[in-house]
C-alpha positions as CSV (number, residue, x, y, z in Angstrom):
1,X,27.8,-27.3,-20.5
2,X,24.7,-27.3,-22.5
3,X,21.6,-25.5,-20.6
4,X,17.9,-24.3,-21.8
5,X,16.5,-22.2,-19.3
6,X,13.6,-19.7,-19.5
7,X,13.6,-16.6,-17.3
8,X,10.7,-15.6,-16.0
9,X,11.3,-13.8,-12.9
10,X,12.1,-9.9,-12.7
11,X,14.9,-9.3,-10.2
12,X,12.6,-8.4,-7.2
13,X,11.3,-12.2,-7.4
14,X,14.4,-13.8,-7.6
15,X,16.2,-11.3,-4.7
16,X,12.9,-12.2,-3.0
17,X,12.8,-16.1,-3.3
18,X,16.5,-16.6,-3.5
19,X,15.8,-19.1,-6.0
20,X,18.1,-18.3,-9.6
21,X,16.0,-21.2,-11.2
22,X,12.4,-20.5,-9.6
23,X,10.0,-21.2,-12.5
24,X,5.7,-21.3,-13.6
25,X,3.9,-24.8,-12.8
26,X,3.0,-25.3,-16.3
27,X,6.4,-24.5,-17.5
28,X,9.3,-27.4,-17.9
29,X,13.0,-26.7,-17.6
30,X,15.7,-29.2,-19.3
31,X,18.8,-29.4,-18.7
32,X,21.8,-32.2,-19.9
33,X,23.6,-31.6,-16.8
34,X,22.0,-33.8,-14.1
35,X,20.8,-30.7,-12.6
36,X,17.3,-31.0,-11.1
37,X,15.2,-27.6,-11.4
38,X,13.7,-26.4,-8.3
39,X,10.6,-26.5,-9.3
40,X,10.8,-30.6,-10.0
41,X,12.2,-31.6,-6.8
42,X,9.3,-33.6,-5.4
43,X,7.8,-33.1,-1.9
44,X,8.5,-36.0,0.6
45,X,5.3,-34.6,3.0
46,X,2.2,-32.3,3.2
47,X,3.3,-28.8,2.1
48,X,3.7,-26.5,5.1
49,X,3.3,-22.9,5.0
50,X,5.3,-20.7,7.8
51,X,5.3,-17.3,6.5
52,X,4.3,-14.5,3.8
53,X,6.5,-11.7,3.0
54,X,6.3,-8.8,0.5
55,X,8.5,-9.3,-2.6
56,X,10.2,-6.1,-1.7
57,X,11.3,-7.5,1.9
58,X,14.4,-9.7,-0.1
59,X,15.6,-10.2,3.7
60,X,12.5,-11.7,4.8
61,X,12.6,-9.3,8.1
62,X,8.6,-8.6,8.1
63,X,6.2,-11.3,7.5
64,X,2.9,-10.4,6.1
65,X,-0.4,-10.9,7.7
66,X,-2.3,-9.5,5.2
67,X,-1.9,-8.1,1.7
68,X,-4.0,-6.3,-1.2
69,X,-6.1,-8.2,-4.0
70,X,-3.8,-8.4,-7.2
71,X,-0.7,-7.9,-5.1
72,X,2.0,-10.9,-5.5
73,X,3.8,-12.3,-2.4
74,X,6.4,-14.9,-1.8
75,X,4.6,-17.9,0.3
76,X,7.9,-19.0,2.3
77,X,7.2,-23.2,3.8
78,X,8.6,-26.7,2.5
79,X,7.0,-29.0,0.1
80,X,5.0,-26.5,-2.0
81,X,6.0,-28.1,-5.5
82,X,3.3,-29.9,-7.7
83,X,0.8,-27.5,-6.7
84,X,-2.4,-28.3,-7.2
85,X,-4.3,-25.2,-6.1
86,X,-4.0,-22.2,-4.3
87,X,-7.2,-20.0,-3.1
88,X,-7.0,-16.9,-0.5
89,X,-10.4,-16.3,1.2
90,X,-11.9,-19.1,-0.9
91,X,-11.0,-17.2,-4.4
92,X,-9.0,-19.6,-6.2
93,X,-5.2,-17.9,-8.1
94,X,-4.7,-18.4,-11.5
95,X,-1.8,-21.3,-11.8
96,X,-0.1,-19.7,-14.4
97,X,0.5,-16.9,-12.8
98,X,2.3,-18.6,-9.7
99,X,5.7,-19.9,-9.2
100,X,7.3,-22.5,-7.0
101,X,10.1,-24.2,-5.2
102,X,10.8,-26.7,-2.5
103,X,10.4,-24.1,-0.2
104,X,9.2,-20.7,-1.4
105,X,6.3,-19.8,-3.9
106,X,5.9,-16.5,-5.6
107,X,2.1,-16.1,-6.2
108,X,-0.4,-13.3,-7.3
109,X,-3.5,-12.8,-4.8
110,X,-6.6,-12.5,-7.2
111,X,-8.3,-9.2,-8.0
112,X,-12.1,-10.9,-7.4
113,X,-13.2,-10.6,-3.9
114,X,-15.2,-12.8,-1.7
115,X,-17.9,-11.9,0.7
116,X,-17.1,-15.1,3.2
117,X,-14.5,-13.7,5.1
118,X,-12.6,-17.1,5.4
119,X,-9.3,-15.2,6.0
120,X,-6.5,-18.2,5.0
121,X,-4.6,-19.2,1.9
122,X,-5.5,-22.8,1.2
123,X,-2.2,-24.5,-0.7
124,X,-3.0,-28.2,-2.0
125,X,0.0,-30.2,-3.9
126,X,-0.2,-33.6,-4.5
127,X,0.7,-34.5,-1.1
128,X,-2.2,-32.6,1.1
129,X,-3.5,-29.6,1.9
130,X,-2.5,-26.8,4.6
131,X,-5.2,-23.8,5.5
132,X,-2.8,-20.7,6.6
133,X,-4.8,-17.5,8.0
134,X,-4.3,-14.7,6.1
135,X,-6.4,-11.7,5.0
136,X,-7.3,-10.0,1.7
137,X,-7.4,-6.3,2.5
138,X,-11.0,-5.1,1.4
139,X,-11.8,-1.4,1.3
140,X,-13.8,-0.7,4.9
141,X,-17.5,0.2,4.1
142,X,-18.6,3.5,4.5
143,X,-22.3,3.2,5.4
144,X,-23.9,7.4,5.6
145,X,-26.9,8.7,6.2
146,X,-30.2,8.2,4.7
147,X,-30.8,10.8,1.2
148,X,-33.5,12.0,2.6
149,X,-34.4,11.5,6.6
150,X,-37.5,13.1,6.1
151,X,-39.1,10.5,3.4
152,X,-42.5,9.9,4.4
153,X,-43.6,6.2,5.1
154,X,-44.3,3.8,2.4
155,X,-41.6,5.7,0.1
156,X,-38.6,4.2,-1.2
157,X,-35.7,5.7,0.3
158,X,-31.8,5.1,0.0
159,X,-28.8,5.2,2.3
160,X,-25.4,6.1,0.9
161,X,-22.2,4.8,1.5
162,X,-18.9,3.8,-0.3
163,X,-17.5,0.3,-0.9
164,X,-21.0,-1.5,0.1
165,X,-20.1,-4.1,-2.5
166,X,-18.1,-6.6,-0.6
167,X,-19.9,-7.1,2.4
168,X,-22.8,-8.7,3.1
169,X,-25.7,-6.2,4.8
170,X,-28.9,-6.9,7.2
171,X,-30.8,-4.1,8.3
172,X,-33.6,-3.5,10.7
173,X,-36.7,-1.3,11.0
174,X,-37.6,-0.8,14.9
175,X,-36.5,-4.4,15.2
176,X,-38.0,-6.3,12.2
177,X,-36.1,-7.1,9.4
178,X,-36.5,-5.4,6.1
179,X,-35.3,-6.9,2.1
180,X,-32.6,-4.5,0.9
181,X,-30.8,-3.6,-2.5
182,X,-26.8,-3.4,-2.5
183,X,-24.7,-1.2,-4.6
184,X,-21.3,0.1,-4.9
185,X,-22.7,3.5,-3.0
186,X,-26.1,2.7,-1.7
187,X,-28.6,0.6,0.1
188,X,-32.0,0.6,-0.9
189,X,-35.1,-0.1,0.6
190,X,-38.6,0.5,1.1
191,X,-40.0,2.3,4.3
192,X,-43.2,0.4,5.3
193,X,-46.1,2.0,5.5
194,X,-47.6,3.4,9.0
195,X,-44.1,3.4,10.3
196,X,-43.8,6.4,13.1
197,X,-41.3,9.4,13.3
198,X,-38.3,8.9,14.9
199,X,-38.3,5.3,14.2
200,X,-34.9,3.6,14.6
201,X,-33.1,1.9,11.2
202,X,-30.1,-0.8,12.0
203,X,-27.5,-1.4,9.4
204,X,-25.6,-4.5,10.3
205,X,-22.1,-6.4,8.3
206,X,-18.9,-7.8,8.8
207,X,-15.5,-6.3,8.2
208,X,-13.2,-7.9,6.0
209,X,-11.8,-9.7,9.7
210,X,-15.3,-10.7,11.2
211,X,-15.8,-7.8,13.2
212,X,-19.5,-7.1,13.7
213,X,-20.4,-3.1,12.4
214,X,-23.5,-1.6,13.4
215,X,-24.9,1.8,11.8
216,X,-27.8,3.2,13.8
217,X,-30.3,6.4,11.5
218,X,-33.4,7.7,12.5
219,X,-36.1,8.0,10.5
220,X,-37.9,11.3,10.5
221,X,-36.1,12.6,13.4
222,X,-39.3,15.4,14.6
223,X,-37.6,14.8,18.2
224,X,-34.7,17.0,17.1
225,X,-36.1,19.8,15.0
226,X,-35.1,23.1,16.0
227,X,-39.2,24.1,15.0
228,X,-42.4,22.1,15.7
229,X,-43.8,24.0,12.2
230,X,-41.4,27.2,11.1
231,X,-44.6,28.4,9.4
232,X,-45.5,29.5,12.6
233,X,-42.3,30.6,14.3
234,X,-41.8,34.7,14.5
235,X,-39.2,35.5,12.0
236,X,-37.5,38.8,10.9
237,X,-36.6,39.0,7.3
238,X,-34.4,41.3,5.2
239,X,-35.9,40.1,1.9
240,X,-39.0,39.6,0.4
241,X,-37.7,36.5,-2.1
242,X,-38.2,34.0,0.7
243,X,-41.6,32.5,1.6
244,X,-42.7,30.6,4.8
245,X,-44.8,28.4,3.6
246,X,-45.6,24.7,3.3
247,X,-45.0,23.0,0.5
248,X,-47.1,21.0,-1.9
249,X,-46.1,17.7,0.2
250,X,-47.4,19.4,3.5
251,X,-43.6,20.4,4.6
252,X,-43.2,23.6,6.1
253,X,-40.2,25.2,4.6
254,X,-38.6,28.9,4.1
255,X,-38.9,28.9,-0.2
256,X,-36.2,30.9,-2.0
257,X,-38.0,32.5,-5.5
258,X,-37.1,34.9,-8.1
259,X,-34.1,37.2,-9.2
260,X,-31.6,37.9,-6.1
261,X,-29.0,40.4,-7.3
262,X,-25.4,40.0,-7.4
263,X,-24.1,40.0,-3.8
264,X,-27.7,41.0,-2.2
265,X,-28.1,39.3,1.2
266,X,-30.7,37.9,2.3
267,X,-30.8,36.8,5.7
268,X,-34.0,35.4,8.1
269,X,-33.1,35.1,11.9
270,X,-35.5,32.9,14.4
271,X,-35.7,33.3,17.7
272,X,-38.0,30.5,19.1
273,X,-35.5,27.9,18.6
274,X,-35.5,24.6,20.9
275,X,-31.9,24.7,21.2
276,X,-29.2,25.0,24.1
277,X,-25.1,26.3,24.4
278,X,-22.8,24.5,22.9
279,X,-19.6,24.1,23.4
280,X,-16.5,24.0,21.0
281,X,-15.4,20.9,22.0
282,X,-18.7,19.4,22.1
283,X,-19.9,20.8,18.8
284,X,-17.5,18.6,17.3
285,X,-20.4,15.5,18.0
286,X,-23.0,16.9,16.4
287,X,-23.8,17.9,12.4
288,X,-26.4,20.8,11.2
289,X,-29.0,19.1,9.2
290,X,-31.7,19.8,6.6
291,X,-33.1,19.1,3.5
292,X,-33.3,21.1,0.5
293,X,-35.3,21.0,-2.5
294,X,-34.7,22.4,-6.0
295,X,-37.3,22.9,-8.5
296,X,-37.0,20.6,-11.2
297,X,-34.2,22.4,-14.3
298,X,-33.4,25.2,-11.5
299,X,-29.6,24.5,-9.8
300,X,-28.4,25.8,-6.5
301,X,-25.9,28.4,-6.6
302,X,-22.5,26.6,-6.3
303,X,-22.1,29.1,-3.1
304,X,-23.0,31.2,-0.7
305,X,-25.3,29.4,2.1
306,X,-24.7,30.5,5.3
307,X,-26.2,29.6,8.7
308,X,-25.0,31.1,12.4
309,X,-26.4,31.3,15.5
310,X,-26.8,34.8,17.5
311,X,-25.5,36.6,14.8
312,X,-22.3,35.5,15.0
313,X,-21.3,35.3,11.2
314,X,-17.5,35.1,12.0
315,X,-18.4,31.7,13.9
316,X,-20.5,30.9,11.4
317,X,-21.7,27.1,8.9
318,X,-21.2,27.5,5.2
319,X,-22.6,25.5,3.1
320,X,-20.9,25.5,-0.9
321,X,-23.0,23.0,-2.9
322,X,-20.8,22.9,-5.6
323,X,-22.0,24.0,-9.3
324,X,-25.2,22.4,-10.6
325,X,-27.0,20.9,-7.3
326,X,-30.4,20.1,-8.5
327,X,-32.4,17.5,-6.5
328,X,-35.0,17.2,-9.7
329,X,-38.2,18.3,-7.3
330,X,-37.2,15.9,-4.7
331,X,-36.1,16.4,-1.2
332,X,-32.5,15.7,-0.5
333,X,-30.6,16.0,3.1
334,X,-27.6,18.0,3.7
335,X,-25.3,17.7,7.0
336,X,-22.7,20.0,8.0
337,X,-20.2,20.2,10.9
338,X,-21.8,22.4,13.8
339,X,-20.3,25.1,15.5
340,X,-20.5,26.1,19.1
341,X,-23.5,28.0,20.0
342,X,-23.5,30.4,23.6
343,X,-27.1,31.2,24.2
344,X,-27.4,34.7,24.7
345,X,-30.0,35.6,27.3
346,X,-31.3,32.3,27.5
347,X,-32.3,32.4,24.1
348,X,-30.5,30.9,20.8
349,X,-31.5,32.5,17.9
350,X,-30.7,30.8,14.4
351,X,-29.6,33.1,11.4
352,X,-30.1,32.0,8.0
353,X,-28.3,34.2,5.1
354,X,-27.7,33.8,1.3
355,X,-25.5,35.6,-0.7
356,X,-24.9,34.7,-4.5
357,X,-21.8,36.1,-6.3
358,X,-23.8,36.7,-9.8
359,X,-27.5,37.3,-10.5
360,X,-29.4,34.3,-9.1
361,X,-32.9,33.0,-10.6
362,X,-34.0,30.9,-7.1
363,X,-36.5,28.7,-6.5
364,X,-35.5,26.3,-4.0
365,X,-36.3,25.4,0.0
366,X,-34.8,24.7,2.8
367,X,-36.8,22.6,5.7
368,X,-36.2,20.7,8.6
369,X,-33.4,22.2,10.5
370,X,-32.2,20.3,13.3
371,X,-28.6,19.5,15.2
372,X,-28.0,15.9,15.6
373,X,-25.6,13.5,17.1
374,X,-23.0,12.0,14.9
C-alpha cells in the first residue's frame, strides 16, 4: 500500500481530536488507496459547533467557555471542513494555522485583541455560517487613583492604571463629559478650569463580558484633610531640618532640607487633627494619603518614612519609596493602608518621623494628609 502523508500534528492534537489524519486547509493529502482524508470529506449542511475543549482534555470531560489569546483549542461540531473563515470576538485566525475534520477543528485563538466585546467564534465553510459564544480572556483593567489629587484646575493631570489598552473608557467631570487619552497604564486628561474642590471624576468601561465598571475619584478632596492649613496647626518638633511653610504653588507643606545624619530621627507630632477612632477592622477601608514633592535632581531616601497616630510607633504606617523616587519638582500622591487609630482623650494626634539609614541631603515635602475611603 502506497501512502504520502504529512504529519503535522504533535501528539496532544491528535490524542485531542482523535483524528490520526487531521490535517491544515491549505494542505492536500494523496493517497492511491481509495482512502478519503478527513479533511476532504465534504459537509452535507451548515457547520454546527457544540463544544470547545482544551487540547490537554484528550477525553473531552470539560468544555471550554472561554480561553486565552494565542491559546489553540479543538472546536468539536459536524460539518466544519472547507472552512472559509474563522474569527473569535470579530478577530479573524490565520487559516494556516487551523486544522479540520468532519467533526473536530484544532484552531489557534489570535494574539490581537478587540475592543467590541462580541464574545462568539464565527465558523463559515462553504455551506453557512454558525455564531458560537465564547470569550477571549482579556487582562481586567486596573483603573487607580489620580497622580496627583491635589492638581489645581486647568492642569493636565493623569490617572493610573494597568491593562487600559483593551477597553474602551468614558469619563465624567461632575456629570459632563470630558475627551481623554488611553494608554497601556494611564488615562489622561485635562481638568477644566474653575472646576471646585472635591469635585467628583467617573471612569466608566466594559469588561471583557459586558459588564459595566465604574471608578469614582475626587478631585482635590479639602473635605477630608486632616488640616484646614498645617502652617497654622500647633506642632512639636524634634528637628530643626523641617519647615512649615507654604510652598511656591501656595501649598502648605512640612519641607524636609539639608544634611540629616545617619539614623537621626526626626519626628513632628500634631495635635489638632480632624480625625476620629478607628477601628482594626474598619481601617482596612480606608488608605493614608498625601503628596510629596522632590526637588528636581534630589531623590527620596529609599526608606524610612514613618507616620503613627498617638505615638504609637509599634502600630505604626511605613512608607519605603524604593531607591531613586524623584517627582522632578512636581507633586506626586502616595496612598498607604491605614491603621487603626483609638483617640486618646478625645483627641488624635498624628506623628510624623523620618529616619534615613546613611547621611541624607533632603529637600523634599510632604502636604495634604488625609484618610480616605477606598
Amino acid at each position: 500500500m502506497k501512502s504520502k502523508i504529512q504529519s503535522l500534528f504533535a501528539a496532544g492534537l491528535v490524542c485531542c481530536c482523535c483524528a490520526a489524519a487531521l490535517t491544515a486547509c491549505n494542505k492536500v493529502v494523496e493517497t492511491d488507496d481509495g482512502y478519503v482524508s478527513q479533511h476532504l470529506v465534504a459537509n452535507s449542511g451548515a457547520p454546527v459547533i457544540k463544544a470547545v475543549y482544551a487540547l490537554t482534555d484528550a477525553d473531552q470531560q470539560t468544555p471550554l467557555t472561554e480561553a486565552q489569546p494565542g491559546q489553540r483549542v479543538c472546536i468539536v461540531g459536524e460539518n466544519l471542513n472547507n472552512l472559509q473563515s474563522l474569527a473569535f470576538n470579530t478577530v479573524a485566525a490565520d487559516l494556516s494555522q487551523t486544522y479540520t475534520a468532519l467533526t473536530k477543528a484544532v484552531v489557534k485563538i489570535p494574539q490581537e485583541f478587540s475592543k467590541a466585546h462580541e464574545n462568539t467564534i464565527v465558523y463559515t465553510t462553504d455551506q453557512g455560517t454558525v455564531s458560537f459564544p465564547f470569550f477571549v480572556v482579556l487582562p481586567e483593567a486596573a483603573v487607580g487613583g489620580l497622580l496627583n489629587e491635589f492638581a489645581k484646575a486647568g492642569e493636565a493631570v493623569a490617572i493610573a492604571g494597568q491593562n487600559l489598552q483593551y477597553y474602551d473608557f468614558t469619563l465624567t467631570l461632575n456629570g459632563t463629559s470630558l475627551p481623554l487619552t488611553v494608554t497601556d497604564q494611564q488615562l489622561s486628561f485635562t481638568i477644566p478650569a474653575g472646576t471646585a474642590d472635591n469635585s467628583t471624576i467617573v471612569i466608566g468601561w466594559q469588561n471583557v463580558r459586558g459588564e459595566a465598571k465604574t471608578r469614582e475619584l475626587a478631585f482635590r478632596p479639602t473635605q477630608a484633610l486632616l488640616f484646614s492649613d498645617i502652617t497654622q496647626t500647633t506642632n512639636t518638633m524634634t528637628d530643626k531640618s523641617v519647615a512649615v511653610e507654604k510652598d511656591t504653588d501656595g501649598t502648605p507643606c512640612l519641607h524636609f532640607t539639608g544634611t540629616i545624619g545617619e539614623w537621626s530621627w526626626v519626628e513632628l507630632s500634631y495635635e489638632d487633627v480632624s480625625a476620629q477612632s478607628l477601628s482594626a477592622a474598619d481601617a482596612a477601608d480606608y488608605l493614608f494619603i498625601f503628596e510629596v514633592k522632590t526637588a528636581t535632581g534630589k531623590p527620596l531616601a529609599d526608606a524610612g518614612y514613618e507616620f503613627a497616630w498617638n505615638g504609637d510607633w509599634d502600630n505604626s504606617i511605613l512608607w519605603n519609596p524604593g531607591a531613586g523616587l524623584d517627582t522632578q519638582g512636581e507633586w506626586q500622591t502616595v496612598r498607604l493602608p491605614m491603621v487603626a487609630v483609638t483617640a486618646t482623650g478625645g483627641k488624635v494626634v498624628l506623628n510624623v518621623g523620618f529616619q534615613p539609614s546613611t547621611n541624607y541631603e533632603a529637600d523634599f515635602r510632604l502636604a495634604n494628609f488625609r484618610i480616605e475611603k477606598k
